[in-house]
C-alpha positions as CSV (number, residue, x, y, z in Angstrom):
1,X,125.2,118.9,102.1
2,X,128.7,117.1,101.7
3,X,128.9,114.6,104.2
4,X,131.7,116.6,106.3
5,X,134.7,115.6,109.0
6,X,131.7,116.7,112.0
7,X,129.3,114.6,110.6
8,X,132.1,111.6,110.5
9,X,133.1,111.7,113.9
10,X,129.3,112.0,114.7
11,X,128.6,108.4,112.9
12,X,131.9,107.1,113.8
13,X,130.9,107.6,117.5
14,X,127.7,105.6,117.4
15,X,129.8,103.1,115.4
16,X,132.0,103.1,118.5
17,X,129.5,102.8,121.2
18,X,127.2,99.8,119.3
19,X,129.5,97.8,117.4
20,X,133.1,97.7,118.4
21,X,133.5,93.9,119.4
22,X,130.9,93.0,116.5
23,X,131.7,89.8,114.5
24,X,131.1,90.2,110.7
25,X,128.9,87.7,109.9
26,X,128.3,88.2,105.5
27,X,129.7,91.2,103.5
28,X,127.0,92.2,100.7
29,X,128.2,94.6,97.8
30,X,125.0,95.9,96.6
31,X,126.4,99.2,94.5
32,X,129.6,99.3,92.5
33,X,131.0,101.7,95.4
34,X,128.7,101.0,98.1
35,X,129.7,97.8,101.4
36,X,127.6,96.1,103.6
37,X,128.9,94.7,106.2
38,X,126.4,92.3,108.3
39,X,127.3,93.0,112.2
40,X,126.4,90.9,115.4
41,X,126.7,92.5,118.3
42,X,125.9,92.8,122.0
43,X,122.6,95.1,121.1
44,X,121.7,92.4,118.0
45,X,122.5,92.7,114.3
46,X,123.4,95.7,112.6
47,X,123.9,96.5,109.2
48,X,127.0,98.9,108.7
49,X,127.0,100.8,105.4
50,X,129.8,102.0,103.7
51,X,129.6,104.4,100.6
52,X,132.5,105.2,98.7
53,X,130.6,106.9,95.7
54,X,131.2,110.3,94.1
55,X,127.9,111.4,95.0
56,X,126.6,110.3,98.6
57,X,129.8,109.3,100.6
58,X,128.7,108.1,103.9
59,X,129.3,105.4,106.7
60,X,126.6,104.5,109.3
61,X,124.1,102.0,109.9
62,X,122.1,101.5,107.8
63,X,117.8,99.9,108.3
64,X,117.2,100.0,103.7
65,X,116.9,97.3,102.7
66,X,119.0,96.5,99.4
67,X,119.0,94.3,96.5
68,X,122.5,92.5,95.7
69,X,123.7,91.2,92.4
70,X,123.5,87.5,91.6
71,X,126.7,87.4,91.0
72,X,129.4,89.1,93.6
73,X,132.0,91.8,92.4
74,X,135.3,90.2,93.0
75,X,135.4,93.4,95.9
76,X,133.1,91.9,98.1
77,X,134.6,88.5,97.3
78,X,137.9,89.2,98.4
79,X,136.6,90.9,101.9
80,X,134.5,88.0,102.1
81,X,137.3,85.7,102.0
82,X,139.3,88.0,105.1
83,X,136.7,89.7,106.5
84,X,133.6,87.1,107.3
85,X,133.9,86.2,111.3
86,X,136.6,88.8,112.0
87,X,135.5,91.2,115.1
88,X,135.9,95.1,115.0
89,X,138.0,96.1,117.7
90,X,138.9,99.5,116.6
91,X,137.7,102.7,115.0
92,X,139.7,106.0,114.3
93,X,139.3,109.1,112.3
94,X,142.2,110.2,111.0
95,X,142.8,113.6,112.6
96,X,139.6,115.8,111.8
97,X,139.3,114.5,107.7
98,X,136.6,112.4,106.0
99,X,139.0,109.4,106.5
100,X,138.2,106.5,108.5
101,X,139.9,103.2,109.5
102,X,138.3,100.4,111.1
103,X,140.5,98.0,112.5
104,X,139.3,94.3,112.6
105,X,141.0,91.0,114.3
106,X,140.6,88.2,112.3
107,X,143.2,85.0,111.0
108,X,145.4,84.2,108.2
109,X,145.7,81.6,106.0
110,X,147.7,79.6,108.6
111,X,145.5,80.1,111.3
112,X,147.6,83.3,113.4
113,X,145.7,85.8,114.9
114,X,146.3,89.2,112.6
115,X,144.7,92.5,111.9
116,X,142.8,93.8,108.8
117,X,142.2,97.5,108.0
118,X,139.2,98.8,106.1
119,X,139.7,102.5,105.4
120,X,137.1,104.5,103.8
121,X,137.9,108.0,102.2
122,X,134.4,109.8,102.1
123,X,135.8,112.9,100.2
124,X,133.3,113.2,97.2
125,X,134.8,112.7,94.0
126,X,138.2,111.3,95.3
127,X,136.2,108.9,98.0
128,X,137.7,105.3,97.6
129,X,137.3,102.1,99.6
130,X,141.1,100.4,100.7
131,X,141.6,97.4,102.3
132,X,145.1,96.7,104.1
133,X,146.5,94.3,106.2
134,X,148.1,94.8,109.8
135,X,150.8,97.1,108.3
136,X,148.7,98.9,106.6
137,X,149.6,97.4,103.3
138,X,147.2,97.8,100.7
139,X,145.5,94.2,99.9
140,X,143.1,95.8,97.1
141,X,141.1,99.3,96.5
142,X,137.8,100.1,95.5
143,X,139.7,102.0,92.9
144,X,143.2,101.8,92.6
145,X,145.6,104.7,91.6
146,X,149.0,104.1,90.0
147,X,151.5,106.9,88.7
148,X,149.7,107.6,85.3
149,X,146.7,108.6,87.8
150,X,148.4,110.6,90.5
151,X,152.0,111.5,90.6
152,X,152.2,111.9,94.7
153,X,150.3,109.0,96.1
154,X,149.3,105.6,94.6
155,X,146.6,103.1,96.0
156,X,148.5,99.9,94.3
157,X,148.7,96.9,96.1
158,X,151.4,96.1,97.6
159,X,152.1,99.5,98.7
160,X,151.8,100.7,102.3
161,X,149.0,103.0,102.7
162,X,149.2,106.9,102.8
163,X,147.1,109.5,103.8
164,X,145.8,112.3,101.3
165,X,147.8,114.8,100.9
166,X,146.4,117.5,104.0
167,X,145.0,120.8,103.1
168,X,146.5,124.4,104.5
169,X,144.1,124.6,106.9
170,X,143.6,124.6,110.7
171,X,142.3,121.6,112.7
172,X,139.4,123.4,114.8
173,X,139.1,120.9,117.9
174,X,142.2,122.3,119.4
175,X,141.7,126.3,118.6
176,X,141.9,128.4,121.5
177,X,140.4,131.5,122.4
178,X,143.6,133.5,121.9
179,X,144.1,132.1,118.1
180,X,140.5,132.6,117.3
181,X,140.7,136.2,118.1
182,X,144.4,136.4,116.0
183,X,142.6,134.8,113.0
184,X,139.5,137.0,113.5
185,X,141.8,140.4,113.5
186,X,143.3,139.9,110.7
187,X,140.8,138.6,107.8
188,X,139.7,141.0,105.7
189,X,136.5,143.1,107.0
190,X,134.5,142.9,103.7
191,X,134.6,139.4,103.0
192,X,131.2,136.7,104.4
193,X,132.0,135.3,107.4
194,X,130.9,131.7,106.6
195,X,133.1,131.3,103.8
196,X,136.2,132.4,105.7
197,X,135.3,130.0,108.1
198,X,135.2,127.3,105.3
199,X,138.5,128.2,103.5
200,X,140.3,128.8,107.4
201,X,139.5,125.4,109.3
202,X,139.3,121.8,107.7
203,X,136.7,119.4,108.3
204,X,133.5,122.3,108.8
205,X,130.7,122.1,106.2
206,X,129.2,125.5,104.4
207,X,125.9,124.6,106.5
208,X,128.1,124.5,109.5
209,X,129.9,127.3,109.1
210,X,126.6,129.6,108.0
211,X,125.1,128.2,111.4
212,X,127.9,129.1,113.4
213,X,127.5,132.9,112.0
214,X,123.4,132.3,112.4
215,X,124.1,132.0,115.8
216,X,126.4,135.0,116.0
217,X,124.3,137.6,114.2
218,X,120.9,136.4,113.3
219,X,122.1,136.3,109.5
220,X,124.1,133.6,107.3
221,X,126.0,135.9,105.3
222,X,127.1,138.4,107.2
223,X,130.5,139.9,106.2
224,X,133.5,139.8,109.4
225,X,133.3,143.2,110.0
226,X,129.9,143.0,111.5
227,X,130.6,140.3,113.2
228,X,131.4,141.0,117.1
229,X,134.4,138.3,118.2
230,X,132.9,137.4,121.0
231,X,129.7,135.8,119.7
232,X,131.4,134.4,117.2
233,X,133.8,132.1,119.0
234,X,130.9,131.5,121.5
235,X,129.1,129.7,118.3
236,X,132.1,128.3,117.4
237,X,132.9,126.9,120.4
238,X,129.6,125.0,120.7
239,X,130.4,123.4,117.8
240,X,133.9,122.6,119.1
241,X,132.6,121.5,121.9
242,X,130.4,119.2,120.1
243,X,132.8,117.8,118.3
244,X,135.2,117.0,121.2
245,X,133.0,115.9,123.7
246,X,130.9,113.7,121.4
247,X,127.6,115.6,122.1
248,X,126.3,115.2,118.8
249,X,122.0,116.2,118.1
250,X,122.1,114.9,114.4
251,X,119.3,117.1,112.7
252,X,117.5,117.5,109.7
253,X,115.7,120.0,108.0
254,X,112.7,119.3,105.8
255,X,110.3,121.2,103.5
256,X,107.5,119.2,103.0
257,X,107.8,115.7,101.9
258,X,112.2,116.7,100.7
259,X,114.5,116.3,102.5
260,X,116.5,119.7,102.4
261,X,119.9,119.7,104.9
262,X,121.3,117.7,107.8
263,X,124.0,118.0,109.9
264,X,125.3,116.5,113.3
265,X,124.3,119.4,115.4
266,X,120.8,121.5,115.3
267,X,120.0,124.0,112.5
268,X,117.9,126.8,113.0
269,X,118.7,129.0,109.9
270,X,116.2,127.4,107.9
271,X,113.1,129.6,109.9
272,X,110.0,128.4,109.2
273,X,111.4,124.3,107.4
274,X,110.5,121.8,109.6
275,X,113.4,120.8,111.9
276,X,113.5,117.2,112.6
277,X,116.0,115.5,115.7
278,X,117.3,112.0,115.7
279,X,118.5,110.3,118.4
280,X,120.7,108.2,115.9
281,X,123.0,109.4,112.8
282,X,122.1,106.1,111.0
283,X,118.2,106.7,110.9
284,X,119.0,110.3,109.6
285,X,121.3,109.3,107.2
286,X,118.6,106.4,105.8
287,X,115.9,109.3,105.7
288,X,117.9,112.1,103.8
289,X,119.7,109.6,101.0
290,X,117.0,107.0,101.0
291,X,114.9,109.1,98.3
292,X,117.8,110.1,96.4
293,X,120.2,107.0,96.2
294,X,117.1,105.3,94.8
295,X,117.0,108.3,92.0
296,X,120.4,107.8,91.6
297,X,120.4,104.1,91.1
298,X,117.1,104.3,89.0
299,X,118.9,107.2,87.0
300,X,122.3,105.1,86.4
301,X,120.8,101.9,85.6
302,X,117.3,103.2,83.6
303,X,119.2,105.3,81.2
304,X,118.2,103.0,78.2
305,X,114.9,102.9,79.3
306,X,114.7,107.2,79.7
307,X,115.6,107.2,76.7
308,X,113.8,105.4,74.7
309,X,111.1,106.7,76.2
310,X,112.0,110.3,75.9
311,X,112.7,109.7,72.0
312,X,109.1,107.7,71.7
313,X,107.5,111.2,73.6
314,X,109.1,113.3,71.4
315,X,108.0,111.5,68.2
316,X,104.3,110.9,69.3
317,X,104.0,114.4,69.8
318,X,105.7,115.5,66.3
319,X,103.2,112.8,65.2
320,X,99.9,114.3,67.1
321,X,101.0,117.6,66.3
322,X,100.9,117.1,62.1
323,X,97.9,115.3,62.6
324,X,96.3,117.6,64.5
325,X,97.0,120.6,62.0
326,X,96.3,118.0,58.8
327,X,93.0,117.6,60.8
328,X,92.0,121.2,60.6
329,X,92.8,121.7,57.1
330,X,89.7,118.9,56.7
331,X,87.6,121.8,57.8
332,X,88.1,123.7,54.3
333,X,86.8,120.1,53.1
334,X,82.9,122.2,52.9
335,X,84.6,125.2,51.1
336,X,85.6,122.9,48.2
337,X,81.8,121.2,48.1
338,X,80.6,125.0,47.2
339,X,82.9,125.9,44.9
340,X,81.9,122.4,43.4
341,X,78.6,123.4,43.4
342,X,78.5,126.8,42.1
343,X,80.8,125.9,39.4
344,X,78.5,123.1,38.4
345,X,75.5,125.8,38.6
346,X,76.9,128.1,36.8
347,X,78.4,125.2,34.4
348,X,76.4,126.9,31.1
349,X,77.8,130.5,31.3
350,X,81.2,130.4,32.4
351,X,84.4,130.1,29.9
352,X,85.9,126.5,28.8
353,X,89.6,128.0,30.6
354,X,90.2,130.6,33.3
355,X,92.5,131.4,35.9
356,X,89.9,132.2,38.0
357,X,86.0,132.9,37.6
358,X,83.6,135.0,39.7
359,X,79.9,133.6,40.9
360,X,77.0,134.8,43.1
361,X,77.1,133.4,46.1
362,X,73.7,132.0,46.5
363,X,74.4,130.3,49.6
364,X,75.0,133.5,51.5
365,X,72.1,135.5,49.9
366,X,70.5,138.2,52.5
367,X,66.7,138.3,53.1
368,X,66.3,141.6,49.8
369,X,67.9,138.6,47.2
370,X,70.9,140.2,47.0
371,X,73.8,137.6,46.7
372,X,77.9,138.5,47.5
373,X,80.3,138.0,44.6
374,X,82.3,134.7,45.1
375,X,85.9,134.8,43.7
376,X,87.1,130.7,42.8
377,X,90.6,130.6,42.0
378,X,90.8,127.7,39.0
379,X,93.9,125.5,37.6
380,X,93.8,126.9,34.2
381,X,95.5,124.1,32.4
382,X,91.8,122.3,33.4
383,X,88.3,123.3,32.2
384,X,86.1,124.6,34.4
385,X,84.1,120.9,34.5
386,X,87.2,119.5,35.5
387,X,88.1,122.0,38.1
388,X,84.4,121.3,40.1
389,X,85.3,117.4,39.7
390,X,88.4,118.5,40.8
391,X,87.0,120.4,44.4
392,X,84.3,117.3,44.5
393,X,87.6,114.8,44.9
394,X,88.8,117.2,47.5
395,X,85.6,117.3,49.6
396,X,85.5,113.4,49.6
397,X,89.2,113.4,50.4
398,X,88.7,115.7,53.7
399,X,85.6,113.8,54.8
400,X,87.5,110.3,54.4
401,X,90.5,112.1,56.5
402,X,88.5,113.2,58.7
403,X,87.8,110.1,59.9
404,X,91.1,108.2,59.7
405,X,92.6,111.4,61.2
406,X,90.5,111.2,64.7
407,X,91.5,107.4,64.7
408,X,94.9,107.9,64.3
409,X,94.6,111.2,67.0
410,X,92.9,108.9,69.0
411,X,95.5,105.9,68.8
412,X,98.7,108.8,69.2
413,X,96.9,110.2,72.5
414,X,96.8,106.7,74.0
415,X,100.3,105.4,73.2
416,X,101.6,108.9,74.5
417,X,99.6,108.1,78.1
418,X,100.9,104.7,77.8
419,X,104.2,106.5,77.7
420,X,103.8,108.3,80.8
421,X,102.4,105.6,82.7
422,X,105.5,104.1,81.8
423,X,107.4,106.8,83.0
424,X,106.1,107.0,86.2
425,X,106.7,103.8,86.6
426,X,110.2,104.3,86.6
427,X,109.9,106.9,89.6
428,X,108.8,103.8,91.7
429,X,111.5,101.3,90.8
430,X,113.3,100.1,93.8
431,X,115.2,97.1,92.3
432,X,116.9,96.2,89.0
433,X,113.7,93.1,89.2
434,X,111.5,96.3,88.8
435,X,113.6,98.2,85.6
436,X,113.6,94.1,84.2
437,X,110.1,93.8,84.7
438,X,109.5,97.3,83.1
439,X,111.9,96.4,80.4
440,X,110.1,93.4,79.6
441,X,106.9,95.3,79.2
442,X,108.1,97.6,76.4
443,X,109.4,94.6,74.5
444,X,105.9,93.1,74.9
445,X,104.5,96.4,74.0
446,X,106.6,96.8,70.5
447,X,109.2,98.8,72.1
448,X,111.6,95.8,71.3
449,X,113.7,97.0,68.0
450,X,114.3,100.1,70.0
451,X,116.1,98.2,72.8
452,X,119.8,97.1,71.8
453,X,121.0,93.5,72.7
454,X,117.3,92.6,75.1
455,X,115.8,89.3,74.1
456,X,112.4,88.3,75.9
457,X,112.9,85.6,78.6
458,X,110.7,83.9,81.2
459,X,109.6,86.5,84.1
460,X,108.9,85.5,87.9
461,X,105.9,86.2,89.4
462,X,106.8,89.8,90.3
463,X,107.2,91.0,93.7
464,X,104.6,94.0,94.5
465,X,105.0,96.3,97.6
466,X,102.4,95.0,100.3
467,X,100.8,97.4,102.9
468,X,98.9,96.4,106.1
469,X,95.5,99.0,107.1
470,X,95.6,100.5,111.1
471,X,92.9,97.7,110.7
472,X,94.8,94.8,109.9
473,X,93.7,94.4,106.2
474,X,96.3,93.8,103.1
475,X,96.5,96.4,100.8
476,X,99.0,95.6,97.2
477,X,100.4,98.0,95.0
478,X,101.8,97.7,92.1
479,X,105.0,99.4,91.0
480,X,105.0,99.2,87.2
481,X,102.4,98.3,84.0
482,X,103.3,94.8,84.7
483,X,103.2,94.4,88.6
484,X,99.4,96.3,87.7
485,X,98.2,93.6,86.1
486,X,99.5,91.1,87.6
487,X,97.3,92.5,90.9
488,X,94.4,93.4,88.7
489,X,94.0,89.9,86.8
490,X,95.7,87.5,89.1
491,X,95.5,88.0,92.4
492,X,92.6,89.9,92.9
493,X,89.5,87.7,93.8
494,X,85.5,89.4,93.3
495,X,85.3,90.5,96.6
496,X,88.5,92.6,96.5
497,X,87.9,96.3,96.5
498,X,90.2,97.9,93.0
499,X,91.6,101.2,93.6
500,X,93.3,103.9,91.1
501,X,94.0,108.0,91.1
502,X,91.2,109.5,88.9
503,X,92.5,110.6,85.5
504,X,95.7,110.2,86.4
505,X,98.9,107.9,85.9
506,X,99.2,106.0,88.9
507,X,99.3,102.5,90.9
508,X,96.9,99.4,90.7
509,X,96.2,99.3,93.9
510,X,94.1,96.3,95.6
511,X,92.2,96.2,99.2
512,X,92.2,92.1,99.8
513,X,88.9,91.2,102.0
514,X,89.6,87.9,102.2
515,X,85.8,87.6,102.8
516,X,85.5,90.3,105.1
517,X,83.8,93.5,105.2
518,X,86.1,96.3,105.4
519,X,85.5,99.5,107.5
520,X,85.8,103.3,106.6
521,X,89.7,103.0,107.8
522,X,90.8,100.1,105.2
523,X,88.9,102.2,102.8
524,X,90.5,105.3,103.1
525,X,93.8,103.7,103.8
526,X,93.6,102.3,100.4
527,X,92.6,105.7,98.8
528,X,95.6,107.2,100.2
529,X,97.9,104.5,99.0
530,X,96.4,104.9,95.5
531,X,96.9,108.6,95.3
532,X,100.4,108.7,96.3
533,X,101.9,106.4,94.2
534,X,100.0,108.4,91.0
535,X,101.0,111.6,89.1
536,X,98.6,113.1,91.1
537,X,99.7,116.3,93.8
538,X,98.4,118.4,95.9
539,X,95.1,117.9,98.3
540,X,91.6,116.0,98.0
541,X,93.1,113.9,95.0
542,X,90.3,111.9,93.6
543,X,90.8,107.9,93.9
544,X,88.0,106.0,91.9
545,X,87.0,102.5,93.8
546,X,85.0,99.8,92.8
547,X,84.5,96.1,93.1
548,X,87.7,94.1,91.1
549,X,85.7,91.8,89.6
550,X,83.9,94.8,87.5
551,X,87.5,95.8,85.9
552,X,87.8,94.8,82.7
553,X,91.1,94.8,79.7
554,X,89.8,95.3,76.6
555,X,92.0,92.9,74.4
556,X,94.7,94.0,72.6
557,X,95.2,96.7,74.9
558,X,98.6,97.8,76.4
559,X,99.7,96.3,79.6
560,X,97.8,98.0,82.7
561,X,95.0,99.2,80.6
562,X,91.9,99.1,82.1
563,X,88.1,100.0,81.6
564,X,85.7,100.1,84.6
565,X,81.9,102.1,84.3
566,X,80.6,101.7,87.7
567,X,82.7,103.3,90.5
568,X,82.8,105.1,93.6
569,X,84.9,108.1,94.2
570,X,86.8,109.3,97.4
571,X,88.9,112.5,97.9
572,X,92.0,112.0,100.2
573,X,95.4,114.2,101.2
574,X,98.0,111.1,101.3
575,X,100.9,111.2,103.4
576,X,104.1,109.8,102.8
577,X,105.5,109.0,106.4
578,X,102.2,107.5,107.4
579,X,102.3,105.1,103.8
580,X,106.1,104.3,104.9
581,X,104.9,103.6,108.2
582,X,102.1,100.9,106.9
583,X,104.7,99.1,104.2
584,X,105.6,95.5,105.2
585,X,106.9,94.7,102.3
């Protein structure tokens, strides 16, 4: 879903109504291409986000909370410096694009009263961040543009600001009935409705555009010429009407646990996904991208890690797969003893050199006496006493691999589900503390000649997520090998109650008593917790629980391994917004 010109005008109107004499109080810079601009207004503080990325281009308020660099980019510095206690006294959308300005009233250097613009182009790939002064001059950009870039409009400061360039197509706020039914008689019969709505009128989103013709004929891709003009422009005058009156219903559409499509009016060509209404365009915006900016960010940032990871999957399982087939070969290891033996038997009768020599086969005689002829192919450059000492050495040699081979099997198997613990740890990484943390791990872990210019350095105690029970108990999780431990070994006390997915990659996850005895509730609320923050999917996923004074690490083991013997089991079907709903921290 791009974040289109409706859904603009639908944030920029809430903007309007709860912030527009809102002082800016700090201006954070969490993202290379992502604001933050600390608001207090009438209704309290508010957090405006402003995203100027490729990706997820956005503006609304924002309730994430988000993890800023130590050190500032010179960006955020610079709209520190002008921007920090100036109030916003105006917000416009230029015509019906994805380009906003937000007019502030702040002072100079000398202490006059002036006016600052931020203007944010939300227009995917070419989004950009511009800050001007009162004239619209540009001050700086998020990314600048000189004539090397593009040959019809620079971003350079210095220069006065100009719009993009505007596409050849119709502004649909001010169609009327009459021009509808022109445009409608003369597009071309055979050609889907919802994309000639797309390439005719600026500003409407494919979703948009396939509700309007929902809404029309019961279908999303139906072509114009079985479309009747009347329902159409009665579709597409609700959303006109939407648009100009500032009725938005910001929606979302979700199926299961993923988020799927949202827009700032209702959608109802999804059937049987659940449809989800928000009163606010912020809260729906936090619950589509929440998921997938973390992905993104974990992505971006985690690269290294992926792929040292990926390259020590792919040689473990080269590895285990050699050893594996070595390991069967052992198995000829008894076909080598008998041809040892009946060479040795038949020692006195058989010539000194031979390619080859045939035996009975004693071994397999049936209950008459009668033995099967046994063909042992010989190295004839050996005598035949040297070929049996020659199968005895090979026998010895299969029984000693053997051995070494299910050790080594054994070792492979556990560094390759060290691996994926790893792995999944990356999938719960909110914070570049939590990719440090898991960065650190490896190096402890021999990882550290894989990892270019990382040097080990003294950790802080790490911060785990922290969960609160209907009941009022603590639950901690842990979000990496490290963070598991750290629960498991340090902060859990013998009365704390241990919990972790059954067979599965997953979450240390710790129910603190605190001396008290917890109820069925705490229990299961723990079990839940446990099961979705592990590989684990699906229903009834099996949680082991015990006492944490009863898990032990054996030494030498990798971080987060664990041994436990004595357990209980419990069999829950977690659910996310009820876990998002118990998170404090």
């Amino acid at each position: 879903m791009a974040f289109d010109a409706g859904m603009l005008s639908c944030t920029l109107s809430e903007i309007s109504k709860t912030a527009l004499g809102a002082r800016i109080e700090k201006v954070y810079q969490p993202e290379r291409d992502e604001i933050i601009l600390q608001m207090r207004s009438f209704e309290g503080g508010k957090r405006l986000l402003i995203n100027a990325g490729s990706n997820n281009p956005r503006i609304g308020f924002s309730e994430i909370p988000k993890e800023n660099p130590q050190n500032p980019p010179m960006f955020c510095m610079l709209l520190r410096k002008y921007l920090q206690g100036a109030k916003l006294i105006e917000i416009e959308q230029a015509d019906f694009d994805r380009v906003a300005f937000l007019c502030f009233e702040t002072r100079d250097e000398m202490g006059f009263e002036c006016r600052r613009y931020l203007i944010a182009e939300l227009m995917g790939k070419y989004s950009n961040l511009i800050f001007a002064d009162g004239d619209k001059k540009i001050i700086t950009a998020l990314r600048t543009a000189d004539f090397s870039f593009d040959s019809v409009r620079q971003l350079i400061p210095g220069m006065v600001y100009e719009l993009p360039a505007a596409q050849d197509k119709i502004n649909p706020r001010y169609v009327t009935r009459e021009e509808f039914s022109r445009f409608f008689e003369n597009a071309p019969r055979e050609r889907a409705c919802d994309k000639l709505i797309v390439s005719t009128f600026c500003g409407i989103a494919p979703v948009v555009a396939r509700e309007i013709v929902f809404g029309a004929t019961g279908h999303t891709d139906t072509p114009v010429g079985y479309c009747f003009e009347d329902d159409l422009w009665r579709e597409f005058s609700k959303v006109q009407t939407a648009i100009n009156e500032k009725e938005f219903s910001p929606c979302l559409i979700l199926n299961g646990d993923e988020s799927v499509e949202y827009s700032f009016i209702p959608l109802y060509q999804y059937g049987s996904y659940e449809k989800r209404d928000f009163e606010s365009a912020g809260a729906l915006l936090d619950t589509y991208f929440e998921s997938r900016d973390n992905k993104q960010r974990v992505h971006q940032r985690a690269s290294d890690i992926l792929r040292l990871l990926t390259n020590a999957e792919t040689r473990i399982r080269k590895k285990l797969e050699l050893q594996r087939a070595e390991l069967l070969e052992c198995a000829e290891g008894d076909r080598y003893r008998k041809f040892g033996d009946m060479i040795t038997a038949n020692l006195y009768r058989l010539p000194q050199k031979a390619s080859f020599i045939e035996v009975d086969d004693y071994e397999e005689m049936d209950e008459e006496g009668n033995c099967p002829t046994l063909r042992i192919e010989l190295d004839k450059r050996m005598s035949v006493s040297a070929n049996a000492q020659r199968f005895y050495k090979k026998y010895a040699k299969s029984k000693t691999a053997k051995v070494e081979l299910a050790k080594q099997i054994e070792i492979g198997e556990g560094e390759l589900e060290y691996v994926y613990t790893v792995f999944e740890a990356l999938t719960k990484a909110e914070s570049p503390a939590d990719l440090a943390e898991i960065r650190d791990e490896l190096y402890r872990s021999g990882y550290a000649s894989k990892m270019k210019n990382y040097s080990a350095h003294k950790q802080k105690a790490p911060v785990v997520m922290q969960f609160e029970t209907p009941d009022g108990m603590t639950v901690l999780c842990g979000k990496n090998n490290i963070q598991n431990e750290y629960i498991t070994h340090r902060l859990a006390e013998k009365h704390d109650y241990w919990f972790h997915a059954r067979k599965t990659p997953g979450s240390h996850v710790l129910l603190v008593t605190e001396g008290r005895e917890p109820t069925d509730l705490d229990f299961t609320t723990a079990a839940e917790i446990a099961a979705f923050y592990s590989k684990a999917e699906g229903d009834n996923v099996g949680v082991d629980y015990l006492l944490a004074k009863h898990v032990k690490k054996p030494a030498g083991s990798k971080p987060g391994f664990v041994i436990y013997h004595t357990n209980w089991t419990a069999y829950v079907t977690p659910n996310a917004d009820k876990i998002a709903s118990l998170r404090k921290k």
